[in-house]
N, C-alpha and C positions, 0 to 999 in steps of 0.2 A: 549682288550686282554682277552681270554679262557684260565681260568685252568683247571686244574685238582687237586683235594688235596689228600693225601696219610696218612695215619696214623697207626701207628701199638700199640697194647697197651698188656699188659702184668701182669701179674700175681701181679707183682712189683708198676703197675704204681697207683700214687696217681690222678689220672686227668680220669675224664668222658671224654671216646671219641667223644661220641655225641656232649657236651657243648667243648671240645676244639678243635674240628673241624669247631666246627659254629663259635667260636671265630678265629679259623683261614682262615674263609670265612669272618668273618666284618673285619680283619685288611686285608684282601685282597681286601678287596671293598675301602678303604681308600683311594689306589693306582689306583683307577677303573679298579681292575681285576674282569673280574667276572665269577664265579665258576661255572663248569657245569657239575662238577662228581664231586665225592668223594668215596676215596675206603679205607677201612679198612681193618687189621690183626691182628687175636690173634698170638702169636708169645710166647714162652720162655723168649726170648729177640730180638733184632732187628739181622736183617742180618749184620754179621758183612762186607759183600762185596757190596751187594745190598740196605740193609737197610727190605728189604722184600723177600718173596719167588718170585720163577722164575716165577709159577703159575697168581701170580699178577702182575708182569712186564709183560706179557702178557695179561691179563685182561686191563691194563691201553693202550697196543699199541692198541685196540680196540676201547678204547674208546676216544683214541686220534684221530682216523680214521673218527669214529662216529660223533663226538661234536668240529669238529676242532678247534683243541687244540694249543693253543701257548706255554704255560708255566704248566710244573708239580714241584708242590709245595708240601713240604714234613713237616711235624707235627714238628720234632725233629732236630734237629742240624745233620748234616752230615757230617759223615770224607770224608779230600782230596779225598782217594778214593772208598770211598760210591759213591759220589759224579761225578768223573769221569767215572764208570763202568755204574751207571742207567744213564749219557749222552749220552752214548759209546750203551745203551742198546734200550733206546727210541729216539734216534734220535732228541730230542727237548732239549731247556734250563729249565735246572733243579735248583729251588732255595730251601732255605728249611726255616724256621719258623725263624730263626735268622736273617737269611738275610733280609730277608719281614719285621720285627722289625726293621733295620737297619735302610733300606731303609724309612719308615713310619719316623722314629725320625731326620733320615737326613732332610727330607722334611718339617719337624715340627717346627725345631729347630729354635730361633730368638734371643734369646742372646749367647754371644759371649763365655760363660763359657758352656753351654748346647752345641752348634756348636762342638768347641771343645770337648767334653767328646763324643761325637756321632762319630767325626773325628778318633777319639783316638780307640776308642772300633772297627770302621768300619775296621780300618787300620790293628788291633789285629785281625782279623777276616780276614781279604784279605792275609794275610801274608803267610798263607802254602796253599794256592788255587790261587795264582796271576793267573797261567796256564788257568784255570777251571773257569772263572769268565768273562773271556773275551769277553763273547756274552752279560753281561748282564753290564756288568763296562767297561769303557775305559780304557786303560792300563796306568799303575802309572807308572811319574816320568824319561821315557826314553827318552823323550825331552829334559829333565832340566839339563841331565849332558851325556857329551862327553866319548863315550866310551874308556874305556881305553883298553891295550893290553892282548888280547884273552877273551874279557870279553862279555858276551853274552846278550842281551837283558833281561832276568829273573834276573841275576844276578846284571843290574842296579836296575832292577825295587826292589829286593829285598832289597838291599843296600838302597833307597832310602826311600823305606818305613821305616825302621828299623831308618834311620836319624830323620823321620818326626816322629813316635812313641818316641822316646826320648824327638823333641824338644818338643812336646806338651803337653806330661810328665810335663817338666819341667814347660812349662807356667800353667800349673791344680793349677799347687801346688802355685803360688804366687799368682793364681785368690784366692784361696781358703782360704788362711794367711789371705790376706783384707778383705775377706766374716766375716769370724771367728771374726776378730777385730771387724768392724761391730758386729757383733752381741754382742758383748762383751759389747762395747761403748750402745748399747740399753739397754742392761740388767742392767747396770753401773746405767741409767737414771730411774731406775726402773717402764718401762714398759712392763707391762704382755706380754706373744706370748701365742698365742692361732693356733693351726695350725690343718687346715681341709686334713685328708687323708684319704685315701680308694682305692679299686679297678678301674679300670679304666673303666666309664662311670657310675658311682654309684650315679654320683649326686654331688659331690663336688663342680666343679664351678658353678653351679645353687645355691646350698645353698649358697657361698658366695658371690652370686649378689641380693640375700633377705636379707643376714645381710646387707649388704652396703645398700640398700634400707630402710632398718628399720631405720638404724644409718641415715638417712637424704642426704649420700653420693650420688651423681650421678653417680659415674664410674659403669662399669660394664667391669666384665669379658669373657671370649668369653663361651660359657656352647653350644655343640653340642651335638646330641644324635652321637657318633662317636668315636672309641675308640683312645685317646690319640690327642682326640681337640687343647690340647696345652699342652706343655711338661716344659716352662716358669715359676718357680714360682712366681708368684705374693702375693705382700705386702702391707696391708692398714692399717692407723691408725685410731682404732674405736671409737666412744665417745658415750657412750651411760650412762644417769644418773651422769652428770660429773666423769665417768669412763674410761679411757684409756686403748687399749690395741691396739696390732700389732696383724692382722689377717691372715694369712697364708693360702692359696691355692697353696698343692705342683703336682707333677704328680703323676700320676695314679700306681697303683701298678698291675701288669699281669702275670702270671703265666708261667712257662717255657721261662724264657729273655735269652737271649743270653750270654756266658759266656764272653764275654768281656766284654757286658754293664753292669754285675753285680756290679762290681767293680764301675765304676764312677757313676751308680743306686744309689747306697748307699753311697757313696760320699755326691751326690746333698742332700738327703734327710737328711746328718745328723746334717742338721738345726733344726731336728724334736727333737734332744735330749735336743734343749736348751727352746722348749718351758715349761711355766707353764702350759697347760691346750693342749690335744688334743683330738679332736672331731671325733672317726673314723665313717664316712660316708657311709653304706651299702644299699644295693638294695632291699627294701624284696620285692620287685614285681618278684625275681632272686630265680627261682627254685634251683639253686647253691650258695645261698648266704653261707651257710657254706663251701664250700669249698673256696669262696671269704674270707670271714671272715679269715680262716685260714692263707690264703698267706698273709695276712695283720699282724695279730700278729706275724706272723715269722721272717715278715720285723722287726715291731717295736721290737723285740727279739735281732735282730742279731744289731740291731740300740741302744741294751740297754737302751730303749723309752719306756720301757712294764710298768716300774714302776712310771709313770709320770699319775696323773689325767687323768684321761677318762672318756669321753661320748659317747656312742654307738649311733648313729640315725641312726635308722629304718626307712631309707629314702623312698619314695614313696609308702606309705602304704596306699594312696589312691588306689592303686592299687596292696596289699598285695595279695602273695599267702595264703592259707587256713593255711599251717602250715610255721611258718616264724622263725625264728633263736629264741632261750631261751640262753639270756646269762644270767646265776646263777650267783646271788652276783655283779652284775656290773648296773653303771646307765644308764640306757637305755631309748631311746624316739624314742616315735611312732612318726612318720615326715613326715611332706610333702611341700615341694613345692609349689606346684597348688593351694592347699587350704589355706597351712600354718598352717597347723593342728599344735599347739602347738609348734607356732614360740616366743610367748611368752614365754612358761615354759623355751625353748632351751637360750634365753636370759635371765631369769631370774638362769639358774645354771649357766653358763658364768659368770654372775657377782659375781654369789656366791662364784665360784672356784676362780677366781683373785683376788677376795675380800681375800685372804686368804694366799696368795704368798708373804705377808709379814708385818713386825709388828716392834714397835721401841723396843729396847734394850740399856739397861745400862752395860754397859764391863768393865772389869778390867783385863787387859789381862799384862802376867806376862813377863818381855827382852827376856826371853830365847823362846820364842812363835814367832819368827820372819819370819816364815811363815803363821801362824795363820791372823797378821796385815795385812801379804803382799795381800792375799783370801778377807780380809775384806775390806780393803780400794778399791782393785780391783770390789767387787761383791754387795759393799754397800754405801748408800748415811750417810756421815760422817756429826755431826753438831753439834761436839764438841769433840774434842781431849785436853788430856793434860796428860801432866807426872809426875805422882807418885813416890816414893820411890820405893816404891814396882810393879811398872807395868804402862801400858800406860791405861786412861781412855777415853772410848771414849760414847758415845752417839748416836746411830745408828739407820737407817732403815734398814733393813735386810732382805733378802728373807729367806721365811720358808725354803726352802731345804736346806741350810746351815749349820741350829740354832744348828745340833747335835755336830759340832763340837764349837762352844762356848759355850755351855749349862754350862759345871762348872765355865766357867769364869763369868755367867750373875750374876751380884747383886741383883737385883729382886729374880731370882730365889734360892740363899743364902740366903735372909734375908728369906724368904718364909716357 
């Protein structure tokens, strides 16, 4: 199949049109569409009817003639009737940068919590275009239920979607209670997470088929030069120096998502706020790694993750551009893959930072503190309780990020 892609950029826009047009030519090759024009606009703001000037909707029925064209593919999210007018105007199936997302994650997706969130987000997204969609999606739902009186074909299909957006709503949410517990019961166990994130194709599941490599592990994860290889997080427990820890490979993080996947996006990822230690994984072979870098701390930001340990790798610096990302004040490694340029040091801060996430403690925690206990016994390995006159004693393992709120009650630190 032949595109075409379309992009307009503006005064406003925080994104290289060049770098997010080529990013929207590799997520179009994902799909084996392959690109055979590309047209840009500076603009004030987008067309609020066309999305572009008339000027360009004629440049492009040219080059539709020219490069026989199947499909025009648009940079930005499209309203209903953006949407319907450049159909109406070019005569071809028009998708736009969300869609092609959708689409990509639909095809990606392997477990049944990711399936679901892509289901959920696709359905939030088909909802005010069922009409408009129809050359590119098979129509929802008008099979499944008997029409009732005067009731028109959209108006099943609406009804039905709206059903299926609820129920899956509802199943997210119980997938998610057991994830959380999960996680809860590991932390309980006092095993470090260390979790690898970054931009999507920066290297992530490559670095974490050399740690599993180092660690003696056989498994490997799937690592494609390809954006959004697998969208599955995966989890392994590492042992390295009789040290344990859970190691995290989550998905990729990409620029301009779609606004329904926002939502279950950061959903998925907000396993990232319970690890001890994260590693964000950057490209500096990537003329744009600052502006990669940025969408990444905005995530961890909006993830309240910002303040959790970090390692920056400076990943593929076998093949560094001249000037590659200065991050001020933060610990940062030169990294590679290929060579393993300083695969050692990368393990040896690992063990430093989990080395660190927690320490034994003597308590004297006073009746009236009955949330206090409930955090502790929940968040710490207990190994010796008993009760005082004056308050319950206990004898703990502790994770550091806690200790601020028992800090007055510690005896150590009183007698001290």
């Amino acid at each position: 199949m032949n595109a075409i892609l379309v992009g307009v950029t503006t005064k406003y826009d925080k994104y290289d049109i060049t770098y997010s047009l080529n990013e929207l030519e590799a997520l179009a090759h994902v799909l084996d569409i392959d690109t055979k024009f590309k047209i840009t606009q500076n603009l004030e703001s987008p067309n609020n009817k066309t999305y572009i000037g008339s000027g360009k909707i004629n440049e492009i029925i040219i080059a539709i003639n020219a490069y026989d064209i199947d499909l025009i593919i648009f940079n930005d999210e499209l309203t209903p009737s953006q949407l319907k007018n450049l159909e109406y105007a070019l005569k071809k199936d028009v998708i736009d940068r969300s869609y092609l997302i959708l689409k990509i994650f639909e095809m990606k997706a392997k477990t049944k919590q990711a399936s679901l969130e892509i289901k959920l987000a696709k359905d939030i997204y088909l909802l005010p275009r069922l009409e408009l969609i129809k050359g590119q999606e098979s129509r929802i739902g008008g099979r499944l239920y008997n029409k009732g009186a005067g009731e028109t074909q959209k108006e099943l299909d609406r009804r039905h979607l709206i059903s299926e957006i609820k129920k899956i709503s509802n199943e997210l949410i119980n997938i998610k209670k057991m994830k959380t517990e999960q996680i809860k019961r590991r932390k309980k166990n006092e095993i470090p997470i260390v979790s690898l994130v970054g931009y999507t194709n920066s290297g992530k599941s490559t670095t974490m088929n050399t740690i599993l490599k180092y660690s003696g592990r056989a498994e490997e994860v799937l690592a494609k030069d390809q954006l959004f290889a697998t969208l599955d997080t995966k989890n392994f427990k590492i042992k390295i120096k009789n040290k344990e820890f859970i190691l995290t490979d989550t998905i990729g993080f990409i620029s301009k998502l779609p606004h329904g996947l926002i939502n279950s996006f950061y959903q998925t990822l907000e396993e990232i706020k319970y690890s001890d230690l994260i590693i964000v994984v950057l490209d500096s072979s990537s003329e744009y790694i600052k502006m990669q870098y940025n969408v990444v701390m905005n995530v961890l930001n909006m993830l309240e993750a910002s303040d959790i340990p970090t390692i920056f790798l400076l990943n593929k610096w076998d093949n560094t551009i001249s000037e590659s990302l200065d991050i001020i004040g933060k610990k940062t490694i030169k990294f590679s893959n290929k060579n393993q340029l300083n695969l050692d040091l990368l393990m040896t801060e690992i063990l430093s930072e989990i080395s660190q996430t927690s320490f034994n403690a003597r308590l004297l925690i006073p009746y009236d503190k009955g949330k206090l206990v409930n955090i502790l016994e929940e968040n710490s390995i207990i190994y010796k309780k008993e009760f005082y006159d004056n308050g319950t004693y206990f004898e703990v393992e502790m994770p550091s990020k806690i200790y601020s709120l028992f800090k007055d009650y510690d005896l150590d630190d009183l007698v001290s």
